[in-house]
N, C-alpha and C positions, 0 to 999 in steps of 0.2 A: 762102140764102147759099151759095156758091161751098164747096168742099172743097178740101182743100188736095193732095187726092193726084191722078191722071191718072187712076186707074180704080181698079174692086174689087178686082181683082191685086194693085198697089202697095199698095194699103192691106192686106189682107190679109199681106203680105209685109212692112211695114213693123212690123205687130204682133207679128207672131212671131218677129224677129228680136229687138226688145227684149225678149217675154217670153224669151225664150232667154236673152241678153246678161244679164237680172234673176235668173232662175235659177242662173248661173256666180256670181253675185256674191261675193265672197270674206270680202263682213263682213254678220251678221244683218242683213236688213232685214223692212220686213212693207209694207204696202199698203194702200192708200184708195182708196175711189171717192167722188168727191161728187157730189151734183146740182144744179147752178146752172141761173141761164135763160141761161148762154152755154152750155150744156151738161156732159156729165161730165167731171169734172177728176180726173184721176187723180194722185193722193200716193204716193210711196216713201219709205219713213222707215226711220231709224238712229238708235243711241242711245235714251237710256229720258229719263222725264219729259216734260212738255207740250211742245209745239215751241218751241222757243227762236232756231234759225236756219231760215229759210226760203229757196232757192237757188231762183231764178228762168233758166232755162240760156240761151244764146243761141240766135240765127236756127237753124231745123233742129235743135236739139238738144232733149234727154228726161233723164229718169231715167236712160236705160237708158245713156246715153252719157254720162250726168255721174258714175258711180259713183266712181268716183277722188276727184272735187269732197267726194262724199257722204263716203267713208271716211275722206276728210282732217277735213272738218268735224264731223263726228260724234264723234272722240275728242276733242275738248272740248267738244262742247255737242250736245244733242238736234235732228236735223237733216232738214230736209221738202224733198224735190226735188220741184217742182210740173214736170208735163207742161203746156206752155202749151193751151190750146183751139187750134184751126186752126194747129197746127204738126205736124209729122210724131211721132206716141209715142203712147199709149196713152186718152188723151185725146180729147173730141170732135174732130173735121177742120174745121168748118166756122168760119168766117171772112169779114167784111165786106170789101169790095171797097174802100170807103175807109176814112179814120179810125182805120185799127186800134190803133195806139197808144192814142188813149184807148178806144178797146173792151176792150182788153186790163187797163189800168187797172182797168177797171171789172171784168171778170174776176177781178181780180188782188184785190180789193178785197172783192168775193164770197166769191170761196175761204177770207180769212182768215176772214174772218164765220162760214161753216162751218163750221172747223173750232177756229171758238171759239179762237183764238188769239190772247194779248195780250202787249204789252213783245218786238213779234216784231224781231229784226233781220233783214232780207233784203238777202239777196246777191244781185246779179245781174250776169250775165254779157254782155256785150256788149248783144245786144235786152231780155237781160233785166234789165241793166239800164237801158235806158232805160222800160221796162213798170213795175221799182220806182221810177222817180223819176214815170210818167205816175200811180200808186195813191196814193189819197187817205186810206186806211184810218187810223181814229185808233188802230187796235191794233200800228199802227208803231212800234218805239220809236226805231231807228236805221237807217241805210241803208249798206252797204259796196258797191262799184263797180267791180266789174275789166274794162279794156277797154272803158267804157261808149260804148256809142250813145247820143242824146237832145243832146248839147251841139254838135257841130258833123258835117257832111255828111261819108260817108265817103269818103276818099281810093280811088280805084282806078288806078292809074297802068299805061300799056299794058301791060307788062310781066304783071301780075295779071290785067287785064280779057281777056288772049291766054288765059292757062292756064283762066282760067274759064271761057271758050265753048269751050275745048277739052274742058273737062269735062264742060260741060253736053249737045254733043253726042256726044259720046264717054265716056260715064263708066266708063272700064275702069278695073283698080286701077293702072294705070301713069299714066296721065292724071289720077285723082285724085290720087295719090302728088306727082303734078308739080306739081299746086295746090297741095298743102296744104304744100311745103315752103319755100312764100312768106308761109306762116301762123305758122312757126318762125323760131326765130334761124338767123340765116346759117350753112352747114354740118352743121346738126341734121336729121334724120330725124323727118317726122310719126309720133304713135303708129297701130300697122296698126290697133287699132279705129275709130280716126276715116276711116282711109282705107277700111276694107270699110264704114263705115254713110253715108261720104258718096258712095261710090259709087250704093249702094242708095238713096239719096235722090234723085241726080238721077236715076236709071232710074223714079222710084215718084212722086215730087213735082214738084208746081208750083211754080216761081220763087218768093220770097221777096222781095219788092224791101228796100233798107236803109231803119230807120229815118231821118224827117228830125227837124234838131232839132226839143225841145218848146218849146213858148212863153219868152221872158226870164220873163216873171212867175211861170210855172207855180215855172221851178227859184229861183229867187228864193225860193218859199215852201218848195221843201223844205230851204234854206239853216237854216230855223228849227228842224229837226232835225239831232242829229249824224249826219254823214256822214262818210265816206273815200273815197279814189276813188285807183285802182292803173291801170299801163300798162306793156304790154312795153315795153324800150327798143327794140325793134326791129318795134314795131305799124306793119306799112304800113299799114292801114284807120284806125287814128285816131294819127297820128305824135305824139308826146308835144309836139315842137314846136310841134305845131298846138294837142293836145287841152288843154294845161295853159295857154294866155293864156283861154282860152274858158271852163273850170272855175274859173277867178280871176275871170273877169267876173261868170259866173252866179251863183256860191254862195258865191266868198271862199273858196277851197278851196284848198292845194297838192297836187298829186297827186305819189303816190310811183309811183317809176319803178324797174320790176321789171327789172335787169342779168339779160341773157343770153335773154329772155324774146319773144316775136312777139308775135300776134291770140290765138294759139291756147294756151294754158295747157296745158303737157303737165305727168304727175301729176309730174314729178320738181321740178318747177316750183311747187308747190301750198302748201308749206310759206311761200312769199312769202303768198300770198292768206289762208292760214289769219293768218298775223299783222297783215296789212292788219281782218280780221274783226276782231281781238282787241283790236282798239282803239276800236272801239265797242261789242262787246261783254262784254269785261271790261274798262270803263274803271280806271285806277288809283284808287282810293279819297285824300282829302285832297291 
C-alpha cells in the first residue's frame, strides 16, 4: 500500500516534530502503541479510569496537534486521541488507494477491540468524523460530530481552492498563514501551531483527497445511536446552510451551530465542542 509521506525525510521529520509538540504538552499524558492488521496505532491519553471518550482528529491531523482537543476533554472524562493509520502522526503511514473510509472504519473498529474499550463515546473531527460514523464497533455507545465529513461533498469555492495550491506549492508559514485564515471566523488569526505543523505537512505529505459522503443507509443506521453533530457558523468546507438539510435527511438530527466559530476549532473555541460532548456523554438522568 502507498505511504502517506513523499520520502524517509518527511516522515522522519513529521515524527519528531509530534514527538517534540507531545513532550511540551502542558497536561499529564502517557502513550500506547497497538498492533492491528492496518498496522500500529498509536494512543495519547489524559485523565485516569478506562477510556471513556475517544477523539478521532481530522484530515492531517495527530495527537500531537489535537492537544488542546485532549486538555479540554479530559477535564471531564478519561480521554484517548487515536493517531489515524495512513495519516501524517506517529502511527503506521500506509494507506489504501481507494475505499478508505471504510478501511478506516475498519481501523477504527480494531483499535477499540484493542484496547478493550466499551460504552466509548467518540468524537470526531471533520474526517474523523466521518471514519466515527463509517465504525461499526458495538463498543460504541454514542457518537458526538464537530465539522463532520461523511454527509455532504465539501465545498471549496475559488477563493480557498487559490490559497491551497498556493500552499501546496509553496508551504512557507506566510502562505499557510493565508490558508488557514479561511479556516477561522472572519478577522481571526489561525493558532501558529497549526500553521508550523501545516506547513510541515505539505513539505512532508501526500495530498489527502476529502472524504465523500457515506452511503443513506450506512448513516441511517448510526441514527439508532445517540448522536450530536456541531458546525462553525462560518465553516466554508461544510457551510451549515448546506450541512444541516443533509444531517435532517440522514439521521433526524439538528445540528448546533457553533457562533464565531470556522472549519478549524481554535482551543478558545473548545469549551463549545466540550458541551456539544456533554450531551451524549452525560446525558441528563429522568
Amino acid at each position: 500500500m502507498p505511504t502517506v509521506y513523499k520520502n524517509p525525510r518527511g516522515r522522519s521529520a513529521v515524527r519528531q516534530w509530534c514527538a517534540d509538540a507531545l513532550a511540551r504538552a502542558d497536561v499529564p499524558i502517557t502513550s500506547a502503541t497497538l498492533e492491528t492488521r492496518f498496522g500500529r496505532v498509536e494512543l495519547t491519553l489524559a485523565g485516569s479510569g478506562r477510556p471513556r471518550v475517544v477523539m478521532v482528529p481530522g484530515t492531517g491531523f495527530n495527537a500531537a496537534v489535537a492537544l488542546p482537543w485532549l486538555k479540554a476533554l479530559s477535564v471531564r472524562w478519561p480521554t484517548t486521541v487515536v493517531d489515524l493509520p495512513g495519516q501524517p502522526g506517529l502511527s503506521d503511514p500506509r494507506r489504501p488507494r481507494r475505499a478508505r473510509l471504510a478501511w478506516y472504519g475498519r481501523a477504527l473498529d480494531e483499535t477499540l477491540a484493542a484496547m478493550d474499550a466499551d460504552g466509548v463515546v467518540l468524537v470526531g473531527n471533520s474526517l474523523g468524523a466521518a471514519v466515527a460514523l463509517a465504525a461499526d464497533s458495538p463498543r460504541i455507545e454514542a457518537r458526538a460530530l464537530v465539522s463532520p465529513a461523511g454527509f455532504i461533498r465539501l465545498t471549496v469555492d475559488p477563493t480557498l481552492a487559490q490559497a491551497s495550491a498556493g500552499w501546496l506549492l509553496r508551504p512557507t508559514a506566510e502562505n499557510t498563514r493565508r490558508m488557514l485564515r479561511l479556516f477561522v471566523a472572519p478577522g481571526a488569526d489561525p493558532p501558529e501551531t497549526e500553521v508550523e505543523w501545516m506547513a510541515l505537512m505539505a513539505a512532508s505529505c501526500r495530498t489527502t483527497l476529502a472524504p465523500p459522503p457515506l452511503p443513506a443507509e450506512l448513516l441511517a443506521r448510526r441514527a439508532e445511536r445517540p448522536c450530536v453533530v456541531g458546525v462553525g457558523e462560518h465553516d466554508r468546507f461544510l457551510p451549515p446552510r448546506r450541512l444541516a438539510p443533509a444531517v435532517r435527511r440522514a439521521m433526524n438530527l439538528d445540528v448546533r451551530i457553533f457562533p464565531g466559530v470556522g472549519h478549524l476549532t481554535a482551543p478558545a473555541d473548545l469549551d463549545k465542542v466540550v458541551s456539544l460532548v456533554a450531551e451524549v456523554a452525560d446525558p441528563p438522568v429522568g
